[in-house]
C-alpha positions, 0 to 999 in steps of 0.5 A: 699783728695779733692773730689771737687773744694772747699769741702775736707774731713777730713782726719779722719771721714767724715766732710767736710770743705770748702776750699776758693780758692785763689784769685790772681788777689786781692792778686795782687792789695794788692801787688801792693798797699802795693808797691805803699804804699811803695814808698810813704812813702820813698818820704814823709820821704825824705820830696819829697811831702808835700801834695797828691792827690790820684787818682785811681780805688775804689778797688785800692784806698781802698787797699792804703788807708789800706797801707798808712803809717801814714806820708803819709796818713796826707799828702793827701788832696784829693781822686778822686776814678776813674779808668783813667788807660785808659785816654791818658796822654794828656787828664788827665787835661781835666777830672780833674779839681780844685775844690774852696778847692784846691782839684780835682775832676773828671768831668763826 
């Protein structure tokens, strides 16, 4: 029997336990990572990339990193942890630039 929002009492004696609240939003974005994760891994097996940049918001970059399949993973070249969901596409070139490596990354 729930006496609060995160306490409950054991249904025999009187010890409580703490109850951890289900966080949607987190379940979400690791959904939507294991998704993207997926897909890659799809194009990668049918040889559609060769190399990968990933770029995208810190928390959403750690969630793929964890779901990259190995065959994906050796692929990236580089990470540009940065949210740009709100960039227009049009202006994505000019907020990311070639470093001497080949690799990109964000201007300021």
């Amino acid at each position: 029997m729930a006496t609060a929002p995160g306490r409950a009492f054991s249904s025999v004696g009187t010890e409580r336990s703490a109850v951890e609240q289900t966080d949607w939003h987190r379940q979400a974005e690791e959904r939507f990572a294991a998704q993207i994760a997926d897909l890659l891994y799809g194009m990668a097996h049918a040889h559609t990339f060769d190399h990968l940049v990933v770029i995208a918001a810190p928390k959403v970059l750690g969630n793929l990193r964890a779901a990259f399949h190995p065959e994906v993973a050796t692929r990236v070249l580089a990470e540009v942890a940065k949210d740009l969901t709100s960039v227009p596409t049009h202006d994505l070139a000019k907020r990311l630039s070639l470093t001497p490596r080949g690799g990109i990354e964000p201007h300021q």
